[in-house]
C-alpha positions, 0 to 999 in steps of 0.5 A: 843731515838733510840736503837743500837744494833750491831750484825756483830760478827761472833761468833767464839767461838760458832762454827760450830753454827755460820757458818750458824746462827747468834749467836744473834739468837741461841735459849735461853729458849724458845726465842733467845738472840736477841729477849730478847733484843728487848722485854728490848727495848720495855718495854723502850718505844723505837720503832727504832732500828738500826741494825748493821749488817754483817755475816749472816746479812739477817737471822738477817734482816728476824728474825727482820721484821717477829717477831716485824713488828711493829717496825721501823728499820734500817739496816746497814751493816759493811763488814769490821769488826774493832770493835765495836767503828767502827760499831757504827760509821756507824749510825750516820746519822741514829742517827742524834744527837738523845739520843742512847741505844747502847746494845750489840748483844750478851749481856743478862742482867736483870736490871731495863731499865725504870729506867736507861731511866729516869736518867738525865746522860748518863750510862754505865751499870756495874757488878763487875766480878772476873776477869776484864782483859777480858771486857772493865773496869770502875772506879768509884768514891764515887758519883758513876761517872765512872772517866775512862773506858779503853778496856781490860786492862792488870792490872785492877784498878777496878773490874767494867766491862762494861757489854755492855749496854749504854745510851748516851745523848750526841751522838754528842760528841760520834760521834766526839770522834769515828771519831777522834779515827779513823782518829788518828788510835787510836786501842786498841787489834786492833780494834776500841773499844767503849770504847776509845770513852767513856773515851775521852767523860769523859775527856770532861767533859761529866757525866757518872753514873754507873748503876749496874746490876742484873745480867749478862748472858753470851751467848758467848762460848757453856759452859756459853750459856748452863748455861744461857740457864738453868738460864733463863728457872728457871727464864721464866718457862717452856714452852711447848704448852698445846696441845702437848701430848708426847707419854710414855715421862717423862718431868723433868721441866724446859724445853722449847719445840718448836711448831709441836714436836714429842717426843716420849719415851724418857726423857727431862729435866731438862734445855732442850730447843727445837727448833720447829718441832723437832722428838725425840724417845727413847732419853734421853736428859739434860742440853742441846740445841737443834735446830728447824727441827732435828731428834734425835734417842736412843741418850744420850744427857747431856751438848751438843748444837745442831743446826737446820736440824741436824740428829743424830742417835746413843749413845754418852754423850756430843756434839756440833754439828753445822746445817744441820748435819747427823750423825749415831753414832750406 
């Protein structure tokens, strides 16, 4: 069993974070997306992972053979991005023929993954959501066998999404199907989608069970990152190393603090993450993400995402302010 995890996306709705880092690796409670994804595939047993990489593709690269040196890991770059059915075609000599977890970059989910692998069928992980038009969508029938999976469709006749993770037994067949998809043309909102390619394996003839998750944490635009952000810190705990001492600090848990800080009278919390090596004095900070290397001063921070190597000096209420940013609000 490998493991597939395309991450050339260029995060669009999370800029200007994701002009210099790839939004797999925004700091999430104390860890990132894409190293909770990792930690899922571990648990599963499986040690190679191939990465599908694009913009920012070395930060990505450098993260992955720093943090999991114990892994094996292949990197493939997609330069020209025409969908996720397109990404996952480019492993396929990697892959060659083995069973695949495809996990989506971007995707958090808490679920039973030992269970998943031991079931005999491929699977499509779902969740039931209020508004269907935006995923990719699957209806199942009685047995729990998705019948049909089709992108983001104007009138949903099911409330299933496909949450991004996928188990494929049969990756020959997946390949096939991605291959004709694309010699055909076949687009759906103008890309090559996965799962055009899923729905002509189901209409193969190939078994498809769907899989419920627990939940699904959605880490794609600054407002649902920040409520993921404070869902995960309840779940994780706080994490601040013991050796810190704040001096005239009031910490309201949970909140995640990164090594070599400075904090000094000032207010955190609750639902704060910290990146490492980050200064702050006489600030109030809530509901919020800061990056690793900033410096913050008599600032008021509630709802905001801020990134690495930023400086802010001043007063203001909510911001979302990208790396490498200096900034004097007084």
């Amino acid at each position: 069993m490998k493991a597939i995890i395309p991450v050339a996306g260029a995060g669009t709705k999370l800029r200007p974070h994701t002009y210099t880092q790839p939004k797999a690796l925004i700091p999430l409670a104390g860890k990132t997306v894409l190293s909770i994804i990792i930690e899922q595939i571990k648990e599963a047993g499986i040690q190679e992972i191939i990465f599908i990489v694009g913009y920012l593709g070395d930060k990505i690269r450098d993260y992955v053979k720093q943090k999991y040196p114990e892994l094996k890991v292949h990197f493939v770059h997609q330069t020209d991005r025409q969908g996720i059915g397109h990404a996952v075609r480019m492993t396929k000599n990697i892959v060659n023929n083995d069973e695949v977890m495809v996990i989506l970059g971007d995707t958090i989910c808490e679920y039973d993954i030992k269970a998943m692998m031991q079931s005999p069928y491929s699977i499509l992980a779902v969740r039931k959501v209020d508004d269907p038009r935006e995923f990719g969508v699957g209806e199942i029938d009685e047995e729990g066998f998705i019948t049909h999976v089709v992108e983001k469709p104007q009138i949903p006749k099911s409330n299933m999404a496909l949450v991004g993770i996928y188990k494929i037994k049969e990756s020959d067949q997946m390949f096939q199907c991605l291959e004709s998809n694309v010699k055909q043309g076949l687009r759906t909102h103008g890309e090559y989608s996965l799962t055009d390619a899923l729905d002509c394996m189901i209409k193969m003839g190939i078994k498809f069970q769907s899989f419920k998750v627990e939940n699904w944490f959605d880490c794609g635009k600054k407002e649902t990152l920040l409520e993921s952000n404070a869902t995960l810190l309840k779940k994780f705990g706080s994490n601040v190393e013991e050796k810190h001492h704040f001096e005239n600090t009031v910490i309201i848990h949970p909140v995640s603090i990164g090594a070599g800080c400075d904090i000094k009278n000032s207010i955190i919390g609750p639902n704060v993450s910290i990146g490492e090596s980050t200064t702050i004095n006489y600030s109030i900070i809530k509901q919020s993400i800061i990056g690793s290397y900033s410096n913050l001063y008599d600032i008021v921070l509630d709802n905001s995402l801020i990134g690495s190597d930023t400086g802010i000096r001043g007063e203001t209420r909510t911001l979302n302010i990208g790396d490498n940013t200096d900034m004097d609000l007084g």
